[in-house]
PDB file as gemmi writes it, atoms N, CA and C in Angstrom:
CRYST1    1.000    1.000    1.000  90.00  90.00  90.00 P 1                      
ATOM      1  N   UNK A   1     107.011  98.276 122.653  1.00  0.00           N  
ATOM      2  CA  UNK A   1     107.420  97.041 122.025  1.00  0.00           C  
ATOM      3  C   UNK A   1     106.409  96.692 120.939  1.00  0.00           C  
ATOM      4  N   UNK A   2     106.884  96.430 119.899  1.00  0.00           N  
ATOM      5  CA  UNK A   2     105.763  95.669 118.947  1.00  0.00           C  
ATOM      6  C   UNK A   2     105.905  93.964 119.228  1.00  0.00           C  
ATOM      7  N   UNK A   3     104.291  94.010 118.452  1.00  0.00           N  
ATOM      8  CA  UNK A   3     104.322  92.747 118.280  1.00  0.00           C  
ATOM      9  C   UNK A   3     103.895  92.649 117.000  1.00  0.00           C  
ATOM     10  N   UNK A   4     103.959  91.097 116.001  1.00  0.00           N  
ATOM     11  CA  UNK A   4     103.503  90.875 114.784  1.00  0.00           C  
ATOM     12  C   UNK A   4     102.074  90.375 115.339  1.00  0.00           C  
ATOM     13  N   UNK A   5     101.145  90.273 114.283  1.00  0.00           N  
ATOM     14  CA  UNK A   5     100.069  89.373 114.357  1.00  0.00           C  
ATOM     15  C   UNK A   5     100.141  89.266 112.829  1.00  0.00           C  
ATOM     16  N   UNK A   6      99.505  87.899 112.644  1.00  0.00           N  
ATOM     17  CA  UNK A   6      99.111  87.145 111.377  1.00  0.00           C  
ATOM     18  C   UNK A   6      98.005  86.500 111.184  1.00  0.00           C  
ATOM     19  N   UNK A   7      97.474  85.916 110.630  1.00  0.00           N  
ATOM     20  CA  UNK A   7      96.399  85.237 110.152  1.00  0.00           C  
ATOM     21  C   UNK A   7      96.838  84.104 109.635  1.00  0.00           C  
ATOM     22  N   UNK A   8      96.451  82.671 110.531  1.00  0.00           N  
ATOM     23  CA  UNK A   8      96.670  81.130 109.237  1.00  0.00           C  
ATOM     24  C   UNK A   8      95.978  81.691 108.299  1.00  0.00           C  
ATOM     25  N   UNK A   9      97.040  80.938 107.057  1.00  0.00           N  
ATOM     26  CA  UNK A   9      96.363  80.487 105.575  1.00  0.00           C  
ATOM     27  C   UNK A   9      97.469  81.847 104.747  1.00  0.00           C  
ATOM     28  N   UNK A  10      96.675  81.215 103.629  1.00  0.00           N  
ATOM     29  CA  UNK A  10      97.536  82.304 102.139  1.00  0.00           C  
ATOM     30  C   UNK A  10      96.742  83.361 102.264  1.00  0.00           C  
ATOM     31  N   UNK A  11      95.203  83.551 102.601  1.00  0.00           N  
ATOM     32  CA  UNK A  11      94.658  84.557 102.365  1.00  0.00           C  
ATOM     33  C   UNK A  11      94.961  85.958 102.918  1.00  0.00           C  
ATOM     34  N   UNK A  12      95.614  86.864 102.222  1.00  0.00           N  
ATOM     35  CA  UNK A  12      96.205  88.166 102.425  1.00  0.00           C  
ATOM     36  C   UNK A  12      94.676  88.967 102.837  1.00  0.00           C  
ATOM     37  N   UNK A  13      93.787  88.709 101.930  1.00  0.00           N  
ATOM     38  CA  UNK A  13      91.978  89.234 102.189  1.00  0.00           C  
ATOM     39  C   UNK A  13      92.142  89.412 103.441  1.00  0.00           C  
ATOM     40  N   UNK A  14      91.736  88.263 104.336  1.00  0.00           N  
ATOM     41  CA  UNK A  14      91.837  88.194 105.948  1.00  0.00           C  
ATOM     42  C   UNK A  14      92.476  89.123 106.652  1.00  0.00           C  
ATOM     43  N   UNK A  15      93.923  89.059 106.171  1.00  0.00           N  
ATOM     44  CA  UNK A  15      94.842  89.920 106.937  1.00  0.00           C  
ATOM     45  C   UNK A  15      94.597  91.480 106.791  1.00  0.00           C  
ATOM     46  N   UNK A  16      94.286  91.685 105.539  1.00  0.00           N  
ATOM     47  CA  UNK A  16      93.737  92.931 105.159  1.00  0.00           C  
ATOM     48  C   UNK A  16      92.623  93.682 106.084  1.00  0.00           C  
ATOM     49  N   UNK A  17      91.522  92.562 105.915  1.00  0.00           N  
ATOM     50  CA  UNK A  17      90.013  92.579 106.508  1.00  0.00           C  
ATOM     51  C   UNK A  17      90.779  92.967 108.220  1.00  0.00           C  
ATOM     52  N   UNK A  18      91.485  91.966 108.865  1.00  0.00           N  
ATOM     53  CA  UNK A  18      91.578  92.576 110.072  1.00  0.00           C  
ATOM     54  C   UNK A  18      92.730  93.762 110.541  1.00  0.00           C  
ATOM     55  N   UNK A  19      93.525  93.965 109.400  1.00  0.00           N  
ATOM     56  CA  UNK A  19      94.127  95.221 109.499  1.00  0.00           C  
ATOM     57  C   UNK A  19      93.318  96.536 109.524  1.00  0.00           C  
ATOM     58  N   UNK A  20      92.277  96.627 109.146  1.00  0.00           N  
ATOM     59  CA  UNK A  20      91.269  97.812 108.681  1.00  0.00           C  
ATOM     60  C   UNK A  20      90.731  97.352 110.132  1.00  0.00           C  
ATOM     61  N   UNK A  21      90.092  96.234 110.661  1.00  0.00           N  
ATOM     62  CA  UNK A  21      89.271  96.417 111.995  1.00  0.00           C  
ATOM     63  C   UNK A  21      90.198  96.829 113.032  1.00  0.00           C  
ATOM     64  N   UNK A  22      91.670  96.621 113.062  1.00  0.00           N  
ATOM     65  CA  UNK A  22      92.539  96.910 114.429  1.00  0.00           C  
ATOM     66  C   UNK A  22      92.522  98.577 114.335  1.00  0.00           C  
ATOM     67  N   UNK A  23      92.717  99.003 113.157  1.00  0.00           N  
ATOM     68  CA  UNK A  23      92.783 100.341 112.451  1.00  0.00           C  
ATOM     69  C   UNK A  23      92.039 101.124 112.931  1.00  0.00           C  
ATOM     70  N   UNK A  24      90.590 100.884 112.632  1.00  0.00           N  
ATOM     71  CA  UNK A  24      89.038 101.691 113.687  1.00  0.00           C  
ATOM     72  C   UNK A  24      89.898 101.872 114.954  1.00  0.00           C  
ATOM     73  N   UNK A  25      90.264 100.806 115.588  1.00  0.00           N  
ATOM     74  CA  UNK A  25      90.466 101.369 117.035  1.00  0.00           C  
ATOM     75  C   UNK A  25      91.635 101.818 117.521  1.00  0.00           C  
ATOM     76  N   UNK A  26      92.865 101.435 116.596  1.00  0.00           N  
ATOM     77  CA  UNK A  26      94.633 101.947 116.916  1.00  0.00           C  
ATOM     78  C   UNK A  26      94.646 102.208 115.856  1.00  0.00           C  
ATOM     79  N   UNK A  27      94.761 103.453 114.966  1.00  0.00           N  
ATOM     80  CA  UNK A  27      95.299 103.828 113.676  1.00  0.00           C  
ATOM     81  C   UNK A  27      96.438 104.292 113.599  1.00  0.00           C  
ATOM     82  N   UNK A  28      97.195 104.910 115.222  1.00  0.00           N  
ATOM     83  CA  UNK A  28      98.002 105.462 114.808  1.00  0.00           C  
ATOM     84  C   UNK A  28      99.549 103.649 115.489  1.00  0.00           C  
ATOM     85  N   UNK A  29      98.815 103.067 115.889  1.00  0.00           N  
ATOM     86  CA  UNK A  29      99.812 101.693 116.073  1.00  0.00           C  
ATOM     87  C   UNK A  29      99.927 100.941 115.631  1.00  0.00           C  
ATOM     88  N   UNK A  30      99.589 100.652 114.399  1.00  0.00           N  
ATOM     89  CA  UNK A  30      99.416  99.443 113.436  1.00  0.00           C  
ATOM     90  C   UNK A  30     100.125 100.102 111.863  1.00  0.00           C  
ATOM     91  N   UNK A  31     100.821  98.885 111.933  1.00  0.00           N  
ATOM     92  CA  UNK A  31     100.990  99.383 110.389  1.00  0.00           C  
ATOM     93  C   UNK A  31     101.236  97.436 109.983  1.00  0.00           C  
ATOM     94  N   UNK A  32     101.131  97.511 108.443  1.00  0.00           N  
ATOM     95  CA  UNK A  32     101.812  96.413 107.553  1.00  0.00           C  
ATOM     96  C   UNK A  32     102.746  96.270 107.558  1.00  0.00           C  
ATOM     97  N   UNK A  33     102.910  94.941 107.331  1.00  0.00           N  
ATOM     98  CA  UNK A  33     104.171  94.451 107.177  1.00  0.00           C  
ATOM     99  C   UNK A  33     104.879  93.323 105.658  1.00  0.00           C  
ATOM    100  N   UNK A  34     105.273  94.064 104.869  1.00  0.00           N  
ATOM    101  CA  UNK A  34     104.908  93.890 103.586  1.00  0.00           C  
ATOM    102  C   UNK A  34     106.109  93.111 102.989  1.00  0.00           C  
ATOM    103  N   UNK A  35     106.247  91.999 101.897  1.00  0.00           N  
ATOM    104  CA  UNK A  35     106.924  91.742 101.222  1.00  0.00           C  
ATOM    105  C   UNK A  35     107.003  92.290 100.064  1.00  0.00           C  
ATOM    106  N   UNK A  36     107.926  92.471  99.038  1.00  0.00           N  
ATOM    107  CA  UNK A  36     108.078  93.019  97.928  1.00  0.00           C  
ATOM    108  C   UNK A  36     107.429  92.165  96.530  1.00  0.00           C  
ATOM    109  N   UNK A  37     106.361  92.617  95.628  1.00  0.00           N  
ATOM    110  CA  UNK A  37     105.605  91.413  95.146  1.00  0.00           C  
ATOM    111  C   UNK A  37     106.596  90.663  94.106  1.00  0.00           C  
ATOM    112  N   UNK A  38     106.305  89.501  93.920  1.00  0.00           N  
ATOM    113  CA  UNK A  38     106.350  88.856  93.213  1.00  0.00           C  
ATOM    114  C   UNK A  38     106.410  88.881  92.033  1.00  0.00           C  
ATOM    115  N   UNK A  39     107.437  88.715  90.991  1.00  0.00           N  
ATOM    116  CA  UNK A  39     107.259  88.523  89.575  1.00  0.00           C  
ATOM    117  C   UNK A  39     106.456  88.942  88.767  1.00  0.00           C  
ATOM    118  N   UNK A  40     106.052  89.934  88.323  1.00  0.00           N  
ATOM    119  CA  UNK A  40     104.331  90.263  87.581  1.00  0.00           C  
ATOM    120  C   UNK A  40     103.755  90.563  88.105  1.00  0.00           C  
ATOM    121  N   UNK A  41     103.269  90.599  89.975  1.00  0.00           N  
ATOM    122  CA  UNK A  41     102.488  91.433  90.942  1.00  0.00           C  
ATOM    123  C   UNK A  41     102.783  92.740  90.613  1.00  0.00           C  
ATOM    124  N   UNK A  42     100.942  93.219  90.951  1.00  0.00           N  
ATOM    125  CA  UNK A  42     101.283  94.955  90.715  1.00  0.00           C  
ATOM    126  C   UNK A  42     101.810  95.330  92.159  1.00  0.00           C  
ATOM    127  N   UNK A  43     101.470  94.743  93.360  1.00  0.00           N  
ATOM    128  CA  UNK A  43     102.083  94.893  94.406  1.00  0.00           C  
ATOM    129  C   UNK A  43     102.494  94.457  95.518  1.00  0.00           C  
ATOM    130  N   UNK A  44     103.007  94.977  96.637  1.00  0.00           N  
ATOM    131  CA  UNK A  44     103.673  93.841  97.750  1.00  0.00           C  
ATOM    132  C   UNK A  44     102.699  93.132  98.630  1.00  0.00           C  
ATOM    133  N   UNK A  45     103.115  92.097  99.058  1.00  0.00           N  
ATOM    134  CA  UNK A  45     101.982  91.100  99.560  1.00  0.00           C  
ATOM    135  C   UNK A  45     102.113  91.481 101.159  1.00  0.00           C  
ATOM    136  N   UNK A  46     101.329  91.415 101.908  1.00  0.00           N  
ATOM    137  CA  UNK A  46     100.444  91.804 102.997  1.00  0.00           C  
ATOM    138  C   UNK A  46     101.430  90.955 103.535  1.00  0.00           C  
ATOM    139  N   UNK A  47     102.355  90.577 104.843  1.00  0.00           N  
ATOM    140  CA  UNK A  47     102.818  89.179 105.373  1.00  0.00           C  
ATOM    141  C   UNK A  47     102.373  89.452 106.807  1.00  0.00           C  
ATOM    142  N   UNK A  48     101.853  90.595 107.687  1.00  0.00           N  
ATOM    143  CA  UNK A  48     101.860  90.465 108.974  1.00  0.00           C  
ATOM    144  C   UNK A  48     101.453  91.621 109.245  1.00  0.00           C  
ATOM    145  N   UNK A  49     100.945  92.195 110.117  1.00  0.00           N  
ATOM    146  CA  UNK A  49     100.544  93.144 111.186  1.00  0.00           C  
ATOM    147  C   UNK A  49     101.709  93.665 112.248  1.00  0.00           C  
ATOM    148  N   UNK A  50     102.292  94.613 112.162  1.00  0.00           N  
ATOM    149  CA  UNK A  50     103.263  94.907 113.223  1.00  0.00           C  
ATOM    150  C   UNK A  50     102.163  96.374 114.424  1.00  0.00           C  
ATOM    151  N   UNK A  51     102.102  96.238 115.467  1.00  0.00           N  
ATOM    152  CA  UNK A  51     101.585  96.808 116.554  1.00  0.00           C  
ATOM    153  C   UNK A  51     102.329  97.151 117.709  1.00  0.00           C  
ATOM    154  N   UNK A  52     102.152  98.854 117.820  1.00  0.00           N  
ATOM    155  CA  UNK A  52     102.888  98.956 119.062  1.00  0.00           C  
ATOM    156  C   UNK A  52     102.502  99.166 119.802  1.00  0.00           C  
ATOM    157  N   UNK A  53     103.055  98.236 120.913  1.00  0.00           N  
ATOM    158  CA  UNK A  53     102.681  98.777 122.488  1.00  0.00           C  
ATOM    159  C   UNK A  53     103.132  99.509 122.856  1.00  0.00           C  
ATOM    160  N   UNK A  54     102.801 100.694 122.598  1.00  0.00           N  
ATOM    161  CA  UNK A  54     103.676 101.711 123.476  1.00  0.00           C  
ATOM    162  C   UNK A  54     102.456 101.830 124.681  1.00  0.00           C  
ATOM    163  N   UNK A  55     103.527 102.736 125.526  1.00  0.00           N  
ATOM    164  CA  UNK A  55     102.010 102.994 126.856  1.00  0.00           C  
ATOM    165  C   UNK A  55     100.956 103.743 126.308  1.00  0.00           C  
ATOM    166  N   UNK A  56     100.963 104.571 125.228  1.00  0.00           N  
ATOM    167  CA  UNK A  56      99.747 104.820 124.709  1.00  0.00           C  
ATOM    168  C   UNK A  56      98.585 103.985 123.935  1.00  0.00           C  
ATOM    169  N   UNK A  57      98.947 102.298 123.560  1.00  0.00           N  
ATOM    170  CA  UNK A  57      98.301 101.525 122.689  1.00  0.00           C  
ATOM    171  C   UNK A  57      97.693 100.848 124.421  1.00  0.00           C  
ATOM    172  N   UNK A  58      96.393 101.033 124.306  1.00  0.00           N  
ATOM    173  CA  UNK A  58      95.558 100.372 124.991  1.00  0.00           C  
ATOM    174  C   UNK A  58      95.235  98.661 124.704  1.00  0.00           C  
ATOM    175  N   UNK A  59      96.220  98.171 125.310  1.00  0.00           N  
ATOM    176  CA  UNK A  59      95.926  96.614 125.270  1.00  0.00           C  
ATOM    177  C   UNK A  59      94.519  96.014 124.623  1.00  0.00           C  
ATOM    178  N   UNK A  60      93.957  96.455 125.702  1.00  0.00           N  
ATOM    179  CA  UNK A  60      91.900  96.081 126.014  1.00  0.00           C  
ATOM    180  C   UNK A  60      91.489  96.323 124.415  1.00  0.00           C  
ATOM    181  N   UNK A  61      92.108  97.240 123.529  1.00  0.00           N  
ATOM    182  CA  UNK A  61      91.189  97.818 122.488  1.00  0.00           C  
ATOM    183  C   UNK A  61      92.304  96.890 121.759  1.00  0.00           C  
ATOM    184  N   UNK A  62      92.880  96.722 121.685  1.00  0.00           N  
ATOM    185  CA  UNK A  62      93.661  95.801 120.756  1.00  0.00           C  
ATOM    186  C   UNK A  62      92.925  94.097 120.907  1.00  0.00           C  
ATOM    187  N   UNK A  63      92.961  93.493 121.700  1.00  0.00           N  
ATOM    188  CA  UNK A  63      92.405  92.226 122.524  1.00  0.00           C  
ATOM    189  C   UNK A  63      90.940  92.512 121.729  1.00  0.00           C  
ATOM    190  N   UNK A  64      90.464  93.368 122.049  1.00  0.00           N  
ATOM    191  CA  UNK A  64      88.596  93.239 121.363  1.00  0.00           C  
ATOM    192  C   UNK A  64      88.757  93.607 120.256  1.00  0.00           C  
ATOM    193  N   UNK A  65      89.255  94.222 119.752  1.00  0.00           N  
ATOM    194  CA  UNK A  65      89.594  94.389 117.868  1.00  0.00           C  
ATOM    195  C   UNK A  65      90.083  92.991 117.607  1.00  0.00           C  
ATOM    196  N   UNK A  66      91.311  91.836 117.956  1.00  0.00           N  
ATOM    197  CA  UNK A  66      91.258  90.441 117.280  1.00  0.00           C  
ATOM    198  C   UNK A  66      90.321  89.458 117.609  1.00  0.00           C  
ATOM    199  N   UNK A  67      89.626  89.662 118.854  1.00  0.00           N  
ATOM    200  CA  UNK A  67      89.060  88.333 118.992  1.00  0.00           C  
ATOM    201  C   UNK A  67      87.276  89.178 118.597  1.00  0.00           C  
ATOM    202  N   UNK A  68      86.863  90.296 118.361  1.00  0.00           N  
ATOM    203  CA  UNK A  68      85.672  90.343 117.671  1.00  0.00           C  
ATOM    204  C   UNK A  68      85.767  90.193 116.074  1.00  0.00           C  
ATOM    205  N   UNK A  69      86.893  90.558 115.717  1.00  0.00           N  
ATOM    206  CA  UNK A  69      87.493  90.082 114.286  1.00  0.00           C  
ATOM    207  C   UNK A  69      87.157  88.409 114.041  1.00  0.00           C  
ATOM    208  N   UNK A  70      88.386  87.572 115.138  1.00  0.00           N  
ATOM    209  CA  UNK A  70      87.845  86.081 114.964  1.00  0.00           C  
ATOM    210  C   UNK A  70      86.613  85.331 114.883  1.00  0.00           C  
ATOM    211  N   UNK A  71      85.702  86.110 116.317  1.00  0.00           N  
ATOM    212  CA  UNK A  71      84.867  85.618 116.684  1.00  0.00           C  
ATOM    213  C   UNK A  71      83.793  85.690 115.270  1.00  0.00           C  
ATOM    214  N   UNK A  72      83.760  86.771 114.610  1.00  0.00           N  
ATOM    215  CA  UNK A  72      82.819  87.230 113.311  1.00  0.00           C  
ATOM    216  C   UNK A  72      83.239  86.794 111.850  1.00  0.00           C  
ATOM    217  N   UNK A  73      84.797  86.211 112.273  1.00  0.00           N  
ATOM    218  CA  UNK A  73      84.896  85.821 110.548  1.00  0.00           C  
ATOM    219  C   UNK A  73      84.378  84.682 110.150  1.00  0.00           C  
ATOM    220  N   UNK A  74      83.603  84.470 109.117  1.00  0.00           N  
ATOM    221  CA  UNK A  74      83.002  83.517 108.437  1.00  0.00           C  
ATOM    222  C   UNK A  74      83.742  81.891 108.519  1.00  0.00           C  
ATOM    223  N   UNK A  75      84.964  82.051 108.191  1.00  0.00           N  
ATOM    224  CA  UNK A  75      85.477  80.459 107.969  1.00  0.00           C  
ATOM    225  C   UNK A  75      86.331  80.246 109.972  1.00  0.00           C  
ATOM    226  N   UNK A  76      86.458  79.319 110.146  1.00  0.00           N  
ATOM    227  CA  UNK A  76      87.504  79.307 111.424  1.00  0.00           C  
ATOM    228  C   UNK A  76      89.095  79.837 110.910  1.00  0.00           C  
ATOM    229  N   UNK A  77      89.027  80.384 111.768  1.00  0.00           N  
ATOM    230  CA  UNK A  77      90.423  80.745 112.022  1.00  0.00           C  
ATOM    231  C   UNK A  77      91.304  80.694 112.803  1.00  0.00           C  
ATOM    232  N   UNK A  78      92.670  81.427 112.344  1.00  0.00           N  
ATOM    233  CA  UNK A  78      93.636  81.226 113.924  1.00  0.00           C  
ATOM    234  C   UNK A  78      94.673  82.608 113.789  1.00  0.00           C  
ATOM    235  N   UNK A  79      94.013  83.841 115.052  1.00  0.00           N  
ATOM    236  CA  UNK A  79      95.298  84.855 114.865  1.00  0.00           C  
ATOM    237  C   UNK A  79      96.792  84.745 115.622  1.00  0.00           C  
ATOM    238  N   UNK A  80      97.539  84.946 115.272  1.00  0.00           N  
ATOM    239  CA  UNK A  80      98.535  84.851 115.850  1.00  0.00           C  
ATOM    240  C   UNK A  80      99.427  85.830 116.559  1.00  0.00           C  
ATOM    241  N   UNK A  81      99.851  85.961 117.890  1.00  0.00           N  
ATOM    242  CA  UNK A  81     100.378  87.433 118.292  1.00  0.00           C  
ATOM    243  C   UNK A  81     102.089  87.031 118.686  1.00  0.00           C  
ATOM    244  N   UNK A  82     103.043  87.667 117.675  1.00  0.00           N  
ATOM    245  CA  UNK A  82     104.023  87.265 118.600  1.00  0.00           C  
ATOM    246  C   UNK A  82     105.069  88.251 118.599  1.00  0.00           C  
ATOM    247  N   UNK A  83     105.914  88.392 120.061  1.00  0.00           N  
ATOM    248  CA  UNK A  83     106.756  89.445 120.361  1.00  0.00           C  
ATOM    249  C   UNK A  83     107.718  89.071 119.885  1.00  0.00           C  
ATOM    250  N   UNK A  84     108.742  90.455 120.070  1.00  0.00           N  
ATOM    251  CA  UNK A  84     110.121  90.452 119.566  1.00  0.00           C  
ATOM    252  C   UNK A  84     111.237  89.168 120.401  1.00  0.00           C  
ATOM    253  N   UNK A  85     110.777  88.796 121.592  1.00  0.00           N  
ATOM    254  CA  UNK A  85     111.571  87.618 121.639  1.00  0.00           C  
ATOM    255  C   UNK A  85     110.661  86.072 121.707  1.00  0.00           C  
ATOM    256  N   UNK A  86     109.598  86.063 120.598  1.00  0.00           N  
ATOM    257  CA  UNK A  86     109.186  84.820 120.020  1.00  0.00           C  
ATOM    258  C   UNK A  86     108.555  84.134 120.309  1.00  0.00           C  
ATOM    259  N   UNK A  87     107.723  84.475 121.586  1.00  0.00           N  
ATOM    260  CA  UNK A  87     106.371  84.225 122.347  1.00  0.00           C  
ATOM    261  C   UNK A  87     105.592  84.754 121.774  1.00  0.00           C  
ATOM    262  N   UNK A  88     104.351  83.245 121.694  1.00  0.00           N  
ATOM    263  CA  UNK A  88     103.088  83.698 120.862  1.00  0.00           C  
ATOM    264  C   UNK A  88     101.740  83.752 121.745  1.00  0.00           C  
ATOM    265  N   UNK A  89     100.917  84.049 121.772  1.00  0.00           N  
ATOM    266  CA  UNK A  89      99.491  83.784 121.910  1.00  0.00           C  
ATOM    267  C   UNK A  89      98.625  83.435 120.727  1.00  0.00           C  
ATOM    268  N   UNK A  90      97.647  82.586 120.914  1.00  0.00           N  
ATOM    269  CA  UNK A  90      96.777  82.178 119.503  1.00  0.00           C  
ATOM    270  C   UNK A  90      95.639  82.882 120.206  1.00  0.00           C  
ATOM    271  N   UNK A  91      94.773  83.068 118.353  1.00  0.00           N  
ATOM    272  CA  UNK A  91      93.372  83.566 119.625  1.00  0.00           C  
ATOM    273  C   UNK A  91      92.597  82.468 118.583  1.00  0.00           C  
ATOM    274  N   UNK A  92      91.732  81.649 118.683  1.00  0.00           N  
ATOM    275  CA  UNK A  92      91.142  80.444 117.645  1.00  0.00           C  
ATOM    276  C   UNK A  92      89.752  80.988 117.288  1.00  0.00           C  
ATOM    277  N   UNK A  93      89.115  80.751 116.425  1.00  0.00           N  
ATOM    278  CA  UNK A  93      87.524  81.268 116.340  1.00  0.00           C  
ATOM    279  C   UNK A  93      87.287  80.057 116.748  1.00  0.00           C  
ATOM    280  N   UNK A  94      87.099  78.397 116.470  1.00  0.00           N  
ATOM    281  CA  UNK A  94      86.913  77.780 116.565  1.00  0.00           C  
ATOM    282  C   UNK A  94      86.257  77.944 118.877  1.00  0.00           C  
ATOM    283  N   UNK A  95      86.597  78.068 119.205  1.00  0.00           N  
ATOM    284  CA  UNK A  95      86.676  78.502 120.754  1.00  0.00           C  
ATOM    285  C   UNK A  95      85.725  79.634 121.045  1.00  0.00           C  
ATOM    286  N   UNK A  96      86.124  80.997 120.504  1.00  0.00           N  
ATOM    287  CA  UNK A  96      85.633  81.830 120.403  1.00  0.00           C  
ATOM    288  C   UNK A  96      83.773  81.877 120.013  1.00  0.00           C  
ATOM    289  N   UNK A  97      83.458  81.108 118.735  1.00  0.00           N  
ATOM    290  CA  UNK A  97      82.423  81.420 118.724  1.00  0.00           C  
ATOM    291  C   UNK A  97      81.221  80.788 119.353  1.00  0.00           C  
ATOM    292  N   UNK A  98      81.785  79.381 120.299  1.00  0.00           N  
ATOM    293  CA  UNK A  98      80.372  79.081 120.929  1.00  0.00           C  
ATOM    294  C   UNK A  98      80.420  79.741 122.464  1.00  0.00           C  
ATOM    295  N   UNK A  99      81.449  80.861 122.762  1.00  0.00           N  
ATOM    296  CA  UNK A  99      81.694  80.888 123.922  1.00  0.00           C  
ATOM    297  C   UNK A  99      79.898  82.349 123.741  1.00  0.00           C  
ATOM    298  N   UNK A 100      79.202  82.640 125.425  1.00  0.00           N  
ATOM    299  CA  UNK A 100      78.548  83.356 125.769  1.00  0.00           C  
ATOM    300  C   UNK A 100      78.980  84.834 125.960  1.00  0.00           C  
ATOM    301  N   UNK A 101      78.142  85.563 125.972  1.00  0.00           N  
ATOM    302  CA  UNK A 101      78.958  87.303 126.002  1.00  0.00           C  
ATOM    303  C   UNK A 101      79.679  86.977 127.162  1.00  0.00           C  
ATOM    304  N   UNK A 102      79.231  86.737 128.502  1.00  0.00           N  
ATOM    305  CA  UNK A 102      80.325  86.930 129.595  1.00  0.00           C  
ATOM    306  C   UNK A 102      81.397  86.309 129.758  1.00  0.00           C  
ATOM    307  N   UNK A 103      81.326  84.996 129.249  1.00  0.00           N  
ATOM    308  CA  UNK A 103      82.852  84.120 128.762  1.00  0.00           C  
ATOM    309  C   UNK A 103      83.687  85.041 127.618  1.00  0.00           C  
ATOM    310  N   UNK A 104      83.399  85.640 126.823  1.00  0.00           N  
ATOM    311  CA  UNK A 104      83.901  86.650 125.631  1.00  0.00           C  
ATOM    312  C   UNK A 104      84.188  87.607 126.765  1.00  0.00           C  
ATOM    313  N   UNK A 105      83.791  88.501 127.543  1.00  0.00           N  
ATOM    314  CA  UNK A 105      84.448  89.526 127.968  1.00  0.00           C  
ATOM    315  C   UNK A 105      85.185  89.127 128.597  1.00  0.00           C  
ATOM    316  N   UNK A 106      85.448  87.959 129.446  1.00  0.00           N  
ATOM    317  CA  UNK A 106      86.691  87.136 130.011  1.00  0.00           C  
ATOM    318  C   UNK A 106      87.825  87.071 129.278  1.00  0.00           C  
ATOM    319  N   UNK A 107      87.467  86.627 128.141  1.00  0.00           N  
ATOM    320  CA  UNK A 107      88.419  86.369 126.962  1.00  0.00           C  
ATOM    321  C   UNK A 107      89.178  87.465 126.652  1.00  0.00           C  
ATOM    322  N   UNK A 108      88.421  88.638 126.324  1.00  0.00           N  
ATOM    323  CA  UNK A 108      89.269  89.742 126.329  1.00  0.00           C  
ATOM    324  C   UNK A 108      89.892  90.006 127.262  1.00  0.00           C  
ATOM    325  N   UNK A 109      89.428  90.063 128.182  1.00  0.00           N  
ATOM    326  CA  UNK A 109      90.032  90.695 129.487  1.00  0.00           C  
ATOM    327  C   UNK A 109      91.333  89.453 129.763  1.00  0.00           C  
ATOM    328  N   UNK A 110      91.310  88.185 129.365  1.00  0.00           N  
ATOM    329  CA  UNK A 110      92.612  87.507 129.449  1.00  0.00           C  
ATOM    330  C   UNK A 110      93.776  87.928 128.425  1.00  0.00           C  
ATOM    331  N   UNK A 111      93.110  88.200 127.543  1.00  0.00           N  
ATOM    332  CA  UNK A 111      93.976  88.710 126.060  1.00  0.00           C  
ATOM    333  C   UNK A 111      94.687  90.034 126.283  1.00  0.00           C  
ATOM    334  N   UNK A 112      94.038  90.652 126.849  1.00  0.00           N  
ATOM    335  CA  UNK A 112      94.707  92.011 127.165  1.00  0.00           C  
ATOM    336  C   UNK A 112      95.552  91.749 128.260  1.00  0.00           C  
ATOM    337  N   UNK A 113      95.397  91.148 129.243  1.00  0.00           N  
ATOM    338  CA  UNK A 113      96.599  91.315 130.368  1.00  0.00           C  
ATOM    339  C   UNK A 113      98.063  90.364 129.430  1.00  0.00           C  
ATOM    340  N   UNK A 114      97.120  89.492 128.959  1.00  0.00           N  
ATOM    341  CA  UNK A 114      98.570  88.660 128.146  1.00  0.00           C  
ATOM    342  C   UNK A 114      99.452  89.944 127.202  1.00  0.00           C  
ATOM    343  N   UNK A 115      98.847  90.130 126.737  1.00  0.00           N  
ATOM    344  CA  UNK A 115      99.550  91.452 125.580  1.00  0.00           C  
ATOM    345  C   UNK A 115     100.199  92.604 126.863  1.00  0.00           C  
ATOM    346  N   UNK A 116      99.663  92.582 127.782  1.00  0.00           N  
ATOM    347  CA  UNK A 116     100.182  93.654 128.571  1.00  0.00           C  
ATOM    348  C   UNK A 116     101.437  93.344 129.053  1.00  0.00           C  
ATOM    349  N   UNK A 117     101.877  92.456 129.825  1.00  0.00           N  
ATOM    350  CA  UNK A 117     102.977  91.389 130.122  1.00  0.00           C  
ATOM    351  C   UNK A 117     104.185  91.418 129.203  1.00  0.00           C  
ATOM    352  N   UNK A 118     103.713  91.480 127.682  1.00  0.00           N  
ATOM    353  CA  UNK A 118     104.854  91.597 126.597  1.00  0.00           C  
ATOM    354  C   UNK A 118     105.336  93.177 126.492  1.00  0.00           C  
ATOM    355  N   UNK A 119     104.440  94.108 127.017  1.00  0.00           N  
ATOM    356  CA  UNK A 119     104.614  95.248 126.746  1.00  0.00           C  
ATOM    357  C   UNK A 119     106.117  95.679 127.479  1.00  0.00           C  
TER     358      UNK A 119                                                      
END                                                                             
């Protein structure tokens, strides 16, 4: 099953930035999800992250690829994960970054069983 993920805001950068970090660890389950550009764009705009769960996409490495993404990006953020029938999970930096390493490996370890559930 896929799911989308996104990034609040206009910034395509972001989405980019964490398409390349999910990438390191699932290259072969991730792809873009692209609109056709705009008027005078040299090219199509970035709109989403599509990811598959297949039984080969390891939840756990997906879960620590967005929330070490969140936890490290500079401004707050908010990723968004949602399946083909329209259930989301948020993951917030805002949350994320005052939490301690062992509250963070919790975090993952909640993030991944959630993503597992949709699988």
């Amino acid at each position: 099953m896929d799911v989308l993920v996104t990034v609040e805001g206009d910034d395509t950068d972001d989405l980019r930035s964490l398409w390349e970090r999910v990438r390191e660890d699932l290259p072969e389950a991730v792809a873009p999800v692209e609109m056709p550009p705009p008027p005078g764009a040299p090219s199509p705009v970035l709109e989403a992250l599509s990811v598959d769960l297949t039984p080969d996409t390891t939840c756990a490495a997906l879960a620590t690829a967005l929330i070490t993404w969140v936890r490290d990006h500079p401004t707050p953020t908010t990723v968004t994960i949602t399946d083909i029938e329209g259930r989301s999970l948020e993951v917030r930096s805002e949350h994320l970054k005052v939490l301690p390493d062992d509250r963070l490996r919790t975090e993952v370890t909640t993030l991944a069983l959630a993503l597992e559930e949709r699988r």
